[in-house]
C-alpha atoms as one frame of an Amber mdcrd trajectory, in Angstrom:
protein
 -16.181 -12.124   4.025 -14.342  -9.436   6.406 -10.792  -9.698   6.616 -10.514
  -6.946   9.282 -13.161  -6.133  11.865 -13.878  -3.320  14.226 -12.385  -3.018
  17.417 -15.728  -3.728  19.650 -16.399  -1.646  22.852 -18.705  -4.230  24.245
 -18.453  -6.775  27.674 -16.205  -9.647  27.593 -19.114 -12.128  27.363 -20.237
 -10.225  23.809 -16.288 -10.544  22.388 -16.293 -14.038  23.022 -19.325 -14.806
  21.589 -18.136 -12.713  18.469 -14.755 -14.858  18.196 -16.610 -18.178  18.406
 -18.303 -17.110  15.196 -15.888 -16.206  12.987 -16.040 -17.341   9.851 -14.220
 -20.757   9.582 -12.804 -19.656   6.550 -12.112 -16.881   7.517  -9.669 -18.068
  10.460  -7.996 -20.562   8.137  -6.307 -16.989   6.696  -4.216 -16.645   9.512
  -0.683 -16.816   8.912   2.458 -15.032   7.627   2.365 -13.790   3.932   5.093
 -12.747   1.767   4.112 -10.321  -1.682   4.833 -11.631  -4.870   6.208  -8.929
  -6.615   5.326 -10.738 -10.078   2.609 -10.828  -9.424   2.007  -7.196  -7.550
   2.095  -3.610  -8.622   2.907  -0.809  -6.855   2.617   2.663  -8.771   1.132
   6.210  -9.123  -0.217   8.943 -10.998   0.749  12.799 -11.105  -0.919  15.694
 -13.060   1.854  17.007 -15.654   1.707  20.410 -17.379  -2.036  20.825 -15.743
  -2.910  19.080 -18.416  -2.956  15.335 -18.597  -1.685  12.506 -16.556   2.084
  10.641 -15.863   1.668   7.469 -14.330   4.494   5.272 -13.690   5.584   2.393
 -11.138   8.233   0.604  -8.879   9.409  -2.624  -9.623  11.730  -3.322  -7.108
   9.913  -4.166  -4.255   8.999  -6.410  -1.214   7.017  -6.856   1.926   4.802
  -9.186   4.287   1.243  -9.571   5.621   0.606 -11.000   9.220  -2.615 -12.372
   8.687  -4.970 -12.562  11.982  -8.362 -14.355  10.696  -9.870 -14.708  14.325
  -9.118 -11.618  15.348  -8.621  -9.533  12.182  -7.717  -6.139  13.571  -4.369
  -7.270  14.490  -3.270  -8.334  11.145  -0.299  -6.020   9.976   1.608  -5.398
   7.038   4.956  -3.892   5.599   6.401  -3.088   2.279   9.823  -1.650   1.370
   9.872  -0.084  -1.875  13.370   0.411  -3.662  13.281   4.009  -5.277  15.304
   3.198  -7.999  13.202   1.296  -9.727  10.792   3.734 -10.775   9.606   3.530
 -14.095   7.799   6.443 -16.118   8.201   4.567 -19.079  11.120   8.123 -19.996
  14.851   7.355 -19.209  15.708  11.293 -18.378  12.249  11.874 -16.515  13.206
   8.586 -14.535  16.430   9.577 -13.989  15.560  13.343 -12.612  12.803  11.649
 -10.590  15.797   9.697  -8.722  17.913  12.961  -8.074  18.170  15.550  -5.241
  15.542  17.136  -7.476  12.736  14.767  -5.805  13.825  11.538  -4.169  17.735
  11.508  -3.328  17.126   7.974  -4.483  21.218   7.271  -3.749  21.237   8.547
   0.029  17.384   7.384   0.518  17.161   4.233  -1.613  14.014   3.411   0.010
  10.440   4.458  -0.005   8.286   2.094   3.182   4.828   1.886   4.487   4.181
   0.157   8.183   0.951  -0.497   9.268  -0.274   0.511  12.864  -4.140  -0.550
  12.571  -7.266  -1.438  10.030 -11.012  -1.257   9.800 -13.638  -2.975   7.919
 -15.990   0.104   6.352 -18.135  -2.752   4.761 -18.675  -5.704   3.005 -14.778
  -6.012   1.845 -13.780  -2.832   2.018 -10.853  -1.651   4.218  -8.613   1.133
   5.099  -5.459   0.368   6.927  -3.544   3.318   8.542   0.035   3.489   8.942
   3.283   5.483   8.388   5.066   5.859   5.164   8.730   7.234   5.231  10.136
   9.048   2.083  13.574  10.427   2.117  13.821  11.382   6.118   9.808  12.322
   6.204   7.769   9.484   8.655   4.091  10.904   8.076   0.698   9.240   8.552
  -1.096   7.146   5.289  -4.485   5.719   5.243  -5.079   3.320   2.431  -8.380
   2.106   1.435  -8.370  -1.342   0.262 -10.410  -4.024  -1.342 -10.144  -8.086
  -0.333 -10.554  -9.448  -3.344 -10.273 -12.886  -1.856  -8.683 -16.176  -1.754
  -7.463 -18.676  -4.015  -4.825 -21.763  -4.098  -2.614 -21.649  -7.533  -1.462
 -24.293  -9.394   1.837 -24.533  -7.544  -0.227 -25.543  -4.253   0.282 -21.658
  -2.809  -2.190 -20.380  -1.004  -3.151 -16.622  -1.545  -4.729 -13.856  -0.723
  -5.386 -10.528  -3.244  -6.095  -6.742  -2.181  -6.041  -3.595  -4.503  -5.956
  -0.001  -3.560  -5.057   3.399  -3.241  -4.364   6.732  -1.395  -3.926   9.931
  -2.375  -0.562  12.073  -0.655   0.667  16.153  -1.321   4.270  15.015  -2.109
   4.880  18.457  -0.426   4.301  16.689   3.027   7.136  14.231   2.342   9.953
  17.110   0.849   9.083  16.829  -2.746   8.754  20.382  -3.393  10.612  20.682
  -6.554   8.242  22.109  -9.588   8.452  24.940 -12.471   6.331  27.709 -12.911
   4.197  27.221 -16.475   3.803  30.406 -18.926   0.330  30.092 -18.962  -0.244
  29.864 -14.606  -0.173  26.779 -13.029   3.152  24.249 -12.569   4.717  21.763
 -14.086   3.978  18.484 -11.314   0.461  18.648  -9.567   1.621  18.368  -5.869
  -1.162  15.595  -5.569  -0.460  12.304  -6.338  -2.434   8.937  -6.642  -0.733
   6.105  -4.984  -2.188   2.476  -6.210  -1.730  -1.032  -4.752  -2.579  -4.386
  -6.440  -1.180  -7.036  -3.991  -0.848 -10.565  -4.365   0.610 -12.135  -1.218
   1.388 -16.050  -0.825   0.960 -17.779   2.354   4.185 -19.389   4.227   4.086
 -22.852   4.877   3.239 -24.042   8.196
């Protein structure tokens, strides 16, 4: 089931032919979202050392989905992630992560993404393009996403689920701090994995 369709290039006669069969589950989508953040993760992964692998997360964190079943391309979304919250799983690599060193996390508290369009690639597969701001940096991010559906918990809230990722050179944003190793090579890969798993809940009507 496509949650975001392809702007089409054809007459007016062919659009509204496509709108009249949308899915009619599908269209009962439509509405404002808000992410539950227990129930979401937003994190990332980093080559340390050349080595091996950091991963850690935020979890401080909030945002909305606009929802457009009949005419999916208009659907939007927005997160605000607070920087503070990030979480290696190491107190003093947490805390260096938060300085001047990388992300000035007390004059730029937040890290956000705003969408500007999607696409369906196939089946439910998506990437939705936007702009993500760290520190005083607003560059372009394309995320490609999966639906993973629809469901209505046991507290009577209707949701929707997506998972993710992208892959950003933290140089492009600022974060150009790094070490040189002994052996050649750095200390923090300037490539890093970004990954979303989203659980949004439906506002009432």
């Amino acid at each position: 089931m496509g949650l975001f369709n392809r702007k089409s290039d054809t007459t007016a006669t062919a659009t509204a032919t496509a709108v009249a069969e949308v899915d009619p589950a599908l269209a009962a989508l439509t509405g404002d979202y808000s992410i539950d953040p227990a129930h979401s993760s937003i994190g990332f992964t980093v080559r340390h050392a050349m080595v091996t692998n950091v991963r850690g997360s935020f979890g401080e964190f909030s945002g909305s989905l606009r929802l457009n079943g009949t005419d999916p391309q208009r659907s939007t979304a927005e997160i605000d992630v607070k920087i503070a919250s990030i979480d290696t799983g190491i107190a003093d690599r947490d805390a260096h992560l938060r300085s001047g060193d990388f992300f000035e996390a007390e004059q730029f508290p937040l890290m956000t993404f705003r969408s500007t369009g999607a696409e369906q690639l196939g089946g439910d597969a998506y990437r939705i393009s936007g702009d993500l701001t760290i520190k005083d940096v607003t560059r372009p991010l394309s995320i490609g996403l999966e639906f993973n559906g629809s469901a209505t918990d046991v507290y009577g809230n209707e949701r929707v689920g997506f998972e993710g990722s992208a892959e950003i050179l933290r140089s492009d944003w600022g974060l150009t701090w790094n070490a040189a190793l002994e052996t050649g090579g750095v200390m923090v890969s300037d490539k890093v994995r970004l990954t979303f798993d989203i659980s949004a809940i439906k506002a009432a009507a």
